[in-house]
C-alpha positions as CSV (number, residue, x, y, z in Angstrom):
1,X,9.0,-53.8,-0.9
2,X,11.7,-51.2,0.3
3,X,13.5,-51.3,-3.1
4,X,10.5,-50.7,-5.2
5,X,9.4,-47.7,-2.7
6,X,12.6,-46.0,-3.0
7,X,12.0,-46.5,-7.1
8,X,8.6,-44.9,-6.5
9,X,10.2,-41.9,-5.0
10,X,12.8,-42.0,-7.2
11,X,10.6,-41.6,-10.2
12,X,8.5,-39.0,-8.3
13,X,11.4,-36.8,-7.9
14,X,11.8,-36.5,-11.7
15,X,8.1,-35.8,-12.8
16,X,5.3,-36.2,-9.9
17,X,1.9,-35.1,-10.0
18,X,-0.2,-32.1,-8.4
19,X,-3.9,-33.1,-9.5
20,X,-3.2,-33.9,-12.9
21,X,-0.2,-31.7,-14.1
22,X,3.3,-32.5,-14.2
23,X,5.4,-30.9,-11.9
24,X,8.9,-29.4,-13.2
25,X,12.0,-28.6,-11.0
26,X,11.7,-25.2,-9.5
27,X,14.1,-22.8,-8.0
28,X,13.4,-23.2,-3.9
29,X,11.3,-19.5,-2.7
30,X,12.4,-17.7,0.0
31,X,9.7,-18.1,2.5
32,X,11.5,-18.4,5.7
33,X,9.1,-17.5,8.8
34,X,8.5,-14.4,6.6
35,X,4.3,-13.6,6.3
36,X,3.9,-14.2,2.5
37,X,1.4,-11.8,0.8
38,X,-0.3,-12.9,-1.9
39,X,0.1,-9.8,-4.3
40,X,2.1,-11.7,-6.8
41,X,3.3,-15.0,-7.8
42,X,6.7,-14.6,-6.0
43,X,6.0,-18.1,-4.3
44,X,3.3,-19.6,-6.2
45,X,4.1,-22.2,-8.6
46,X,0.8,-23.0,-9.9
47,X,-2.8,-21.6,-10.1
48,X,-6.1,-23.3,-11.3
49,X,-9.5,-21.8,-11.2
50,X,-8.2,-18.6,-8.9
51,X,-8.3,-14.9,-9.4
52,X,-6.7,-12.3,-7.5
53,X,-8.8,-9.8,-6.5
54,X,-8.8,-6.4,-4.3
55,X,-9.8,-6.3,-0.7
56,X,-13.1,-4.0,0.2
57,X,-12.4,-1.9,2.6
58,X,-15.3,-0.2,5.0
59,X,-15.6,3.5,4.5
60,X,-17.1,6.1,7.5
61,X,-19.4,8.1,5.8
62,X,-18.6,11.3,7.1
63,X,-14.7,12.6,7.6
64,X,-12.7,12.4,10.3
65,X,-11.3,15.8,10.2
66,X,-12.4,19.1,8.4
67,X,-11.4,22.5,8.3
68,X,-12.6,24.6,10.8
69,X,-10.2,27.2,11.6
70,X,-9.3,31.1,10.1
71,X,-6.0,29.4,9.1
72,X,-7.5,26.8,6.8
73,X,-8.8,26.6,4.0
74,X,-11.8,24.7,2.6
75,X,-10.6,24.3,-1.5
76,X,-7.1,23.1,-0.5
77,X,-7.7,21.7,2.7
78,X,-6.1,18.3,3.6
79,X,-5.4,16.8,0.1
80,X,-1.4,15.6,1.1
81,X,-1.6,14.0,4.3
82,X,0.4,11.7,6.7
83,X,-0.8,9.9,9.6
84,X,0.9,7.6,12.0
85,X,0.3,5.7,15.2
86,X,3.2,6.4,17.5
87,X,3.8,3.3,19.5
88,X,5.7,4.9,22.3
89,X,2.4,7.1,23.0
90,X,0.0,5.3,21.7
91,X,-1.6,8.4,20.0
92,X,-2.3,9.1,16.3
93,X,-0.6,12.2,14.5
94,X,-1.7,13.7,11.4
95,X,0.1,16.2,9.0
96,X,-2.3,17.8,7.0
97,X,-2.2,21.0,4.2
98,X,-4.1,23.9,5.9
99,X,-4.5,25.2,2.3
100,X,-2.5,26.6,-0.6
101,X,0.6,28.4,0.2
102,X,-0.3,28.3,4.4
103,X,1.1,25.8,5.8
104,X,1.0,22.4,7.1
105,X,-1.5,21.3,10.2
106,X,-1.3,19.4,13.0
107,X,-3.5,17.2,15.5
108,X,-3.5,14.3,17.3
109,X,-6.0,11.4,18.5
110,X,-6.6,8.8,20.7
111,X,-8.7,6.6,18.7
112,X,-7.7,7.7,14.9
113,X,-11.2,9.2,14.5
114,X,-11.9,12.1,17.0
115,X,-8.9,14.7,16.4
116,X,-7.8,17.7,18.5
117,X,-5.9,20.9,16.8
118,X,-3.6,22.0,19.6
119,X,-1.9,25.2,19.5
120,X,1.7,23.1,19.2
121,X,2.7,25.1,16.1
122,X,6.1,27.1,17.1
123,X,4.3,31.0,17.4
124,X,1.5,28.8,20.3
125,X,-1.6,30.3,18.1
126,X,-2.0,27.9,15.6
127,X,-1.7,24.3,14.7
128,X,0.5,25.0,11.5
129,X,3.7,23.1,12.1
130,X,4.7,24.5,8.7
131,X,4.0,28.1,7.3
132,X,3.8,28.8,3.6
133,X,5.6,25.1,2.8
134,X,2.8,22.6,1.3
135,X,2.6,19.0,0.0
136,X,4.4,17.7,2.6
137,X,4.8,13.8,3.9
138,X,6.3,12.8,7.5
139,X,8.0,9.4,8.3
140,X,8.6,8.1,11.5
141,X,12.1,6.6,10.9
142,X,12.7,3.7,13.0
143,X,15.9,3.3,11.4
144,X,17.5,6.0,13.1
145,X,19.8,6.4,16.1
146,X,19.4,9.5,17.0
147,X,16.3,11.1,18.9
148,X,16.5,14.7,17.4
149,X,16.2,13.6,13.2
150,X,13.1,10.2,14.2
151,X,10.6,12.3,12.2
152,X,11.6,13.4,8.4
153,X,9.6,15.5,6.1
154,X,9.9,15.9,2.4
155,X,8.0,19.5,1.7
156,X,7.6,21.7,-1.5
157,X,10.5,23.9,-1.4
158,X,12.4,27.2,-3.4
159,X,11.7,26.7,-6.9
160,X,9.3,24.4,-7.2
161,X,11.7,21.3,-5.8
162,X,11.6,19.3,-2.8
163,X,13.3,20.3,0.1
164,X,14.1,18.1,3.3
165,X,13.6,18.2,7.5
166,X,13.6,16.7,10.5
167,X,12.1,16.7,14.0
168,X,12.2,15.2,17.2
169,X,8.5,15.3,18.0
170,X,6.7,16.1,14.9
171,X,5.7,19.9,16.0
172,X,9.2,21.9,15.9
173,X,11.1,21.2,12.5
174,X,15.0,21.6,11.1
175,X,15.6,22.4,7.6
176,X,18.3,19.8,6.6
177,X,20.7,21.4,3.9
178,X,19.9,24.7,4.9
179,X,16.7,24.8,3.5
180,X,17.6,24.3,0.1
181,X,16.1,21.8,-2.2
182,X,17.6,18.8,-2.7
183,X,16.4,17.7,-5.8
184,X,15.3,19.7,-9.2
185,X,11.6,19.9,-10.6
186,X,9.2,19.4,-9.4
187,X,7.7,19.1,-5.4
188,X,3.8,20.8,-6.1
189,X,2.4,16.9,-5.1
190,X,2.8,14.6,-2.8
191,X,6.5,14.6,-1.7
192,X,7.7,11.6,0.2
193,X,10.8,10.7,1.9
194,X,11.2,7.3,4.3
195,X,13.3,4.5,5.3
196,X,13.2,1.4,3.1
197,X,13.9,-1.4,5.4
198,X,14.3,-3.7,2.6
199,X,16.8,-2.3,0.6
200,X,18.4,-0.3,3.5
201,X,18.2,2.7,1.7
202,X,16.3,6.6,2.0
203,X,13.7,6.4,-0.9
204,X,12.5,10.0,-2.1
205,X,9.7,10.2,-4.1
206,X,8.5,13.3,-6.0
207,X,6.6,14.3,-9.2
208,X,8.1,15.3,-12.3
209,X,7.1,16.4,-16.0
210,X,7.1,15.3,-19.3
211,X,5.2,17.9,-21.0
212,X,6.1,21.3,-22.8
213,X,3.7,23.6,-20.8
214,X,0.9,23.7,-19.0
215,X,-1.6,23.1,-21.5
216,X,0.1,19.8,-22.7
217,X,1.0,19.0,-18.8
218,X,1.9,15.0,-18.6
219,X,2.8,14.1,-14.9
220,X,4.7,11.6,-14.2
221,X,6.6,10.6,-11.0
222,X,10.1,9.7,-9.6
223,X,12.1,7.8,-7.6
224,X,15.1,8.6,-5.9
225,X,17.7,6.5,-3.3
226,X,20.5,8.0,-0.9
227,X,21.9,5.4,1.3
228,X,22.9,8.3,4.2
229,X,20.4,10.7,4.3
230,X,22.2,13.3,7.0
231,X,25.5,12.6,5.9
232,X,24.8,14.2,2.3
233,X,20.9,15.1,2.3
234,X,21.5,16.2,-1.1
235,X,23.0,12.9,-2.3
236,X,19.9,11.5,-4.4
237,X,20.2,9.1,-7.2
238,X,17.7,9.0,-9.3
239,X,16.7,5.4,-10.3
240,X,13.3,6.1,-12.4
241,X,11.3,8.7,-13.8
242,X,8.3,7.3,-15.6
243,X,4.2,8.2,-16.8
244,X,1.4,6.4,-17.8
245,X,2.2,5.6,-20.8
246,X,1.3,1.8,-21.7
247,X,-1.6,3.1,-24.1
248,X,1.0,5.5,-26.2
249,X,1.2,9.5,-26.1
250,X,-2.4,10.0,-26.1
251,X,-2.9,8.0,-22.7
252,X,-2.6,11.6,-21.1
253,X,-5.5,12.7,-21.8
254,X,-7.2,9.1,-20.1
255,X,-5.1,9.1,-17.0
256,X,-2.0,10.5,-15.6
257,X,0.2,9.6,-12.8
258,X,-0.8,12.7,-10.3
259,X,1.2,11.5,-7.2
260,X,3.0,8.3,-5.7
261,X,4.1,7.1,-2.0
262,X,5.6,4.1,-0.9
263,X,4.1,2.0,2.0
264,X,6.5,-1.0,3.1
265,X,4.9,-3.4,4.4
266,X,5.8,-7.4,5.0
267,X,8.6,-7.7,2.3
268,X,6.2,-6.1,-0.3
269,X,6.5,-2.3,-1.5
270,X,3.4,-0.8,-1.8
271,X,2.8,2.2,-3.9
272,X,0.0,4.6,-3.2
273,X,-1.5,6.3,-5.7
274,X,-3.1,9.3,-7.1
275,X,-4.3,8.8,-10.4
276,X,-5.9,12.0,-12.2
277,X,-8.5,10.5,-14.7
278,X,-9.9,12.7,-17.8
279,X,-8.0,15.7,-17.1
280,X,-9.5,18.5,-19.1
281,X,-7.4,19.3,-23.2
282,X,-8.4,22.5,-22.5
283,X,-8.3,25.5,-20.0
284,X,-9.4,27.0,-17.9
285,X,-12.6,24.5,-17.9
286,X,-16.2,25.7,-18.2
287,X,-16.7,25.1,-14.2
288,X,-13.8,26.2,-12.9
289,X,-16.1,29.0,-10.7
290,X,-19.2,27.0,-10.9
291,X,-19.0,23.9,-8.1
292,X,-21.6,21.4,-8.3
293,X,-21.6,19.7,-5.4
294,X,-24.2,17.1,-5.9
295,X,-23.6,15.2,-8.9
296,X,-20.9,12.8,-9.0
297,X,-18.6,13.3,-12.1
298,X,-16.3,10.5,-14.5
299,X,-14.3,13.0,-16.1
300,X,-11.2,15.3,-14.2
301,X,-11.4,13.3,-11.0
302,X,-9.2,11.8,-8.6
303,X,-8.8,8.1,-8.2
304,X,-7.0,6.0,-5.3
305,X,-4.9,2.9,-6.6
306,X,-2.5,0.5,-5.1
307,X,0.7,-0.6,-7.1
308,X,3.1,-3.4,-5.7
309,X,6.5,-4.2,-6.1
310,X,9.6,-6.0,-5.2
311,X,12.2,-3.4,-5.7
312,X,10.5,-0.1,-4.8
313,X,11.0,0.9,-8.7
314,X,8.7,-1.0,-10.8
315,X,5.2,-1.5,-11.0
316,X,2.5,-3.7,-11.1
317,X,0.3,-1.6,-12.4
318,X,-2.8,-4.4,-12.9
319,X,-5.5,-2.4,-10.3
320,X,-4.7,0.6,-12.6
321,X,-5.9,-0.4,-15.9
322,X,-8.2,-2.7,-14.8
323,X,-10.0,0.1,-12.8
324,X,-10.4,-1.0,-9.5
325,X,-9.3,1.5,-6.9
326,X,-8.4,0.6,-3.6
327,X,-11.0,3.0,-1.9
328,X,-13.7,4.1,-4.4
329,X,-14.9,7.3,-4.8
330,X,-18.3,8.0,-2.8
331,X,-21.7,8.6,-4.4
332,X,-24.2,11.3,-5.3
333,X,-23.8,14.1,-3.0
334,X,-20.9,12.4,-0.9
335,X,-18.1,14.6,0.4
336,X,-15.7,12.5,-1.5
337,X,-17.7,11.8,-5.0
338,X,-15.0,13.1,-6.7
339,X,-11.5,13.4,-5.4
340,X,-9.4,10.7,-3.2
341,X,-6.1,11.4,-2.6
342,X,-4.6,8.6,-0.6
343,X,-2.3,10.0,2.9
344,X,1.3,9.0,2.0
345,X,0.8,5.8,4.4
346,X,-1.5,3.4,5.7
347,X,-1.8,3.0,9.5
348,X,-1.8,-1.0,10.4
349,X,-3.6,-0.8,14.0
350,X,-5.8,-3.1,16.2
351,X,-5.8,-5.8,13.3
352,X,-6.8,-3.2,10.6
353,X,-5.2,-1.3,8.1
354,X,-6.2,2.0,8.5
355,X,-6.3,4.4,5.0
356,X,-7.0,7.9,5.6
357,X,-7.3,10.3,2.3
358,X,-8.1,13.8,1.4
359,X,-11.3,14.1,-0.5
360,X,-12.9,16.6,-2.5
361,X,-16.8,17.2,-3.5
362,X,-16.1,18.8,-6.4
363,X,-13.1,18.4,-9.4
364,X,-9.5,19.2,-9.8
365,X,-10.2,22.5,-11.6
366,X,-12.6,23.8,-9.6
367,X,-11.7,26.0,-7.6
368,X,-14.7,25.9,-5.2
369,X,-14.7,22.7,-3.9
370,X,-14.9,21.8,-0.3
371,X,-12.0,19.5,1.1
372,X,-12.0,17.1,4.2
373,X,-10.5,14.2,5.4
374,X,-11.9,10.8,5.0
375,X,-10.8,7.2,6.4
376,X,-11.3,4.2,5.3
377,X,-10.1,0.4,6.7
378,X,-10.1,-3.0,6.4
379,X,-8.7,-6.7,8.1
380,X,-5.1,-6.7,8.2
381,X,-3.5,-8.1,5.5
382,X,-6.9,-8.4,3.2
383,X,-5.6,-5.9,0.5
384,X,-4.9,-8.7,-1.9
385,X,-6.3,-12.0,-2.2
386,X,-7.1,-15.3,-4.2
387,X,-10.3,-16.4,-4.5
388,X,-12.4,-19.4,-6.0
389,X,-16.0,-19.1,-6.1
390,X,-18.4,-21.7,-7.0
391,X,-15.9,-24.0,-8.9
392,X,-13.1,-25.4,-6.6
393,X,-9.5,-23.7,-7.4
394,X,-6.2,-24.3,-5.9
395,X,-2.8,-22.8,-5.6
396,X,0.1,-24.9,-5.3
397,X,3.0,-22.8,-4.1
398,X,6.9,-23.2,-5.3
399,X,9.1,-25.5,-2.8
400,X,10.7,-23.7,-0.2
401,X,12.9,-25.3,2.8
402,X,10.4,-25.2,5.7
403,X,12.5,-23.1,9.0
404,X,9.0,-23.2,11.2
405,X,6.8,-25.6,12.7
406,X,3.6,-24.1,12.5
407,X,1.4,-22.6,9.6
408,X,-1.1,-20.0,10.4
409,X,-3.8,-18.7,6.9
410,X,-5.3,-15.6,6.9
411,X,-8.5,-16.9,4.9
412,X,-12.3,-16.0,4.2
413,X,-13.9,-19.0,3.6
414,X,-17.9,-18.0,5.4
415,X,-19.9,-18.9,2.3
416,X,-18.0,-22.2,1.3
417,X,-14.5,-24.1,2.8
418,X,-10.8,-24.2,2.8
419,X,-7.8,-26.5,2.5
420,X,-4.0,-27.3,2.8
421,X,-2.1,-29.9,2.1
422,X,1.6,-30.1,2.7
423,X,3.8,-31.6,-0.5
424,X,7.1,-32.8,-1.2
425,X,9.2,-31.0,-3.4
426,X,7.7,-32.8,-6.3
427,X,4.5,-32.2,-5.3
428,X,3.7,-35.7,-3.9
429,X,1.8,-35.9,0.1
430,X,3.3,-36.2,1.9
431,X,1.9,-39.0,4.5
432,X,-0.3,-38.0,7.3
433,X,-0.4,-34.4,5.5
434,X,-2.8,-35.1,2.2
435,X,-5.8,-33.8,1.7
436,X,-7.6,-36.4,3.4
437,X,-5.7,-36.0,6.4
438,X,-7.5,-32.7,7.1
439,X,-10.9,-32.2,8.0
440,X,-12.0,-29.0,5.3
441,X,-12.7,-25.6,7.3
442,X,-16.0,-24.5,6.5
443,X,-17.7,-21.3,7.2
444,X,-15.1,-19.7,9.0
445,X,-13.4,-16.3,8.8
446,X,-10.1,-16.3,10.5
447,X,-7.4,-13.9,10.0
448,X,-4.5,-16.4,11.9
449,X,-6.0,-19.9,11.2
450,X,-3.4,-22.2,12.4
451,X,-3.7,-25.3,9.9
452,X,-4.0,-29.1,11.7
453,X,-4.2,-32.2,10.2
454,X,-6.1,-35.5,11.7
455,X,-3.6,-37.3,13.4
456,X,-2.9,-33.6,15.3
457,X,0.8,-33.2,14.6
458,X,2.0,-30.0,13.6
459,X,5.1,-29.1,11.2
460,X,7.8,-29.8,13.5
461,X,7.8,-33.3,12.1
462,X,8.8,-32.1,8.8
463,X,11.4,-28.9,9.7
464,X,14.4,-28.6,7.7
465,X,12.7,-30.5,4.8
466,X,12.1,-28.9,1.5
467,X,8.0,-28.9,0.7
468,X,5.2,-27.0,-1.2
469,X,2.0,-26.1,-0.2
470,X,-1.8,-26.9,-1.5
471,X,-4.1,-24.5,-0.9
472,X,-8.0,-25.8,-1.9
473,X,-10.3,-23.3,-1.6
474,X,-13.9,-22.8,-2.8
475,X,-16.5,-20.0,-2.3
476,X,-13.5,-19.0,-0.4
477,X,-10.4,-16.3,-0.6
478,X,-7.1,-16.5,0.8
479,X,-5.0,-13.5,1.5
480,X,-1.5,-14.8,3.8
481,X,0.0,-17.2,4.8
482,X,2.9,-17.5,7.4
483,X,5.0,-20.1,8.6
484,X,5.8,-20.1,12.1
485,X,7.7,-21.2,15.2
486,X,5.9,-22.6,18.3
């Protein structure tokens, strides 16, 4: 009996069985006690009756913060934002533009919703930690040693190009490079410089053109690395400058890439975008003086997308073309019907992530339109998922050597149940770990489910093993997963 089990395994190894499909050999995934996010197929070796599909996030349906002093301005108000939860005070600090060509605004909060303007700017009146220096972004860089350069900013500098600083507290700001821009072309969007603790390398992100002029404008973005920011602050590399152009030349006139920030988050690089939708052939446009604050409008709008990658580089572009933005624009008469521009990160707080965005009632070209601040959020890691509905799906990940001995799901399952069996390599189960050795979850909504099995052992029986995972799911959507230690 022992000689014709081991030629059971043996023939296993070379083609086994998940359901009903062959499984091939597969290079072993990186999983390690690393949370996997289900963005991609990075570690999934197999899908059947699953789609990935975009979280839904909760929006407030009034802003957060508005413009209410002499120094700001209500048509430029707030569109290029930072926000960040500073873990040492355990306050929120936002970085807002007071309005075209005045400066850049400060508060803080206790809760991320009720703000105070203090008179911290450098001349005590105001709240402008910047004056006459727009479309900026703030990092807080963990990365760094020294207390005086934690905060970087990337700003609109001379010339149209982006220029560099840093700060100890977020309120008094150093020019690195004396001021001078670092890069060429051009800054007058989002500009964004931060740590990327991936790659170990100063990302810099910053529009640029491919048009002629600025009645054929065709934004596009681009991406820059320098591996010591204060040794050479002027040491960029640029690694890509790209558009939307997927649909050929005429695309511009459908959409164009308006601005981009990276958000790093759990191995994955997430790219927050501004896409401008139908901007107008011709100009100036009919409404330029002539806000219409009620109606909602399709056409030279703002939209809010998420793009993920592996590299920092390169796109997935899928949410983009397929029209689903991360936080939709608000309806009829909303403050935010028609413009969302997303703040240059998302704040992951109290089991949430927490998007704020600058909003506008009105479109791009008009020049009356009234600006705020709007925040939306949703369950941690729920900005990507994969979900079955009434047909039963699975999703068989590729092997990886398991370096844990517990495995905790993020998962959604209220309307129907969930599953997980634990594999061989080959995609056999293994014994006391099947599918019938787990009782389903049902009706449950858990964001750290730790997985057990019948005979209540956990992984540690397996550790050091190479094994895949079976995920069953039906009326049900799974987001993470994460192997862990005891």
């Amino acid at each position: 009996m022992l000689l014709l089990s081991q030629l059971l395994r043996a023939l296993a190894a070379q083609v086994a069985l998940i359901g009903t499909t062959p499984v091939i050999a597969e290079e072993a995934a990186a999983v390690g006690l690393q949370k996997q996010l289900l963005v991609d197929d990075l570690v999934i070796s197999k899908t059947t009756g699953i789609r990935r599909v975009l979280g839904k996030v909760e929006k407030r349906a009034a802003p957060v913060l508005s413009p209410d002093r002499p120094w700001e301005d209500l048509a430029a108000f707030g569109g290029y934002s930072t926000v960040v939860r500073n873990e040492r005070s355990g306050k929120f600090q936002i970085w807002y533009s007071a309005g075209e060509e005045r400066g850049i605004g400060y508060a803080v909060s206790e809760d991320g919703i009720h703000w105070v303007k203090p008179n911290a700017a450098p001349d005590g009146k105001t709240n402008l930690v910047f004056h006459g220096q727009g479309h900026m972004s703030v990092s807080l860089d963990d990365h760094e040693q020294d207390p005086a350069h934690r905060y970087k900013a990337a700003y609109y500098g001379p010339e149209v190009k982006a220029a560099l600083a840093y700060s100890a507290d977020g309120i008094q700001w150093t020019s690195y490079n004396q001021g001078q821009p670092v890069t060429g072309r051009a800054a007058d969007t989002h500009n964004q410089v931060i740590w990327d603790p991936f790659f170990k390398v100063y990302r810099l992100f910053t529009r640029t053109d491919f048009g002629d002029d600025d009645a054929s404008e065709w934004r596009g973005t681009r991406s820059m690395t320098n591996p010591d920011l204060r040794a050479n602050p002027s040491a960029w590399t640029t690694i890509r400058s790209w558009k939307f152009d997927r649909e050929g030349e005429s695309e511009r006139w459908r959409r164009q890439i308006y601005a981009l920030t990276l958000w790093p988050y759990e191995a994955v690089h997430f790219a927050l975008m501004s896409a401008y939708e139908f901007p107008p052939q011709k100009l100036p446009t009919p409404y330029e003086n002539k806000p219409d604050y009620r109606s909602r409008h399709e056409r030279d709008v703002m939209n809010f997308y998420i793009a993920t990658s592996r590299d920092g580089d390169n796109w997935d572009l899928s949410w983009v073309y397929s029209g689903m933005p991360m936080v939709p624009r608000g309806g009829t008469g909303s403050f935010d019907k028609d413009m969302i521009l997303p703040a240059s990160q998302i704040v992951t707080w109290n089991d949430r992530h927490w998007i704020y965005y600058g909003s506008s009632n009105e479109r791009h070209w008009c020049s009356q339109r009234r600006n705020a601040i709007g925040l939306a959020t949703l369950p941690i890691d729920r900005l990507v998922g994969l979900e079955a509905n009434v047909v039963p799906g699975e999703m068989v990940t590729r092997p990886f050597k398991l370096e844990g001995e517990i495995l905790e799901v993020n998962v959604d399952c209220r309307s129907g149940q969930f599953g997980v069996e634990v594999l061989d390599q080959w995609g056999v189960p293994l014994p006391g770990f099947g599918r019938h050795a787990q009782q389903p979850y049902r009706h449950l909504d858990e964001l750290r489910l730790r997985a057990r099995w019948k005979i209540e052992q956990d992984l540690r029986t397996l550790k050091g093993q190479t094994i895949r995972l079976r995920f069953h799911l039906s009326r049900a959507t799974l987001y993470s997963f994460q192997v862990r230690e005891l």
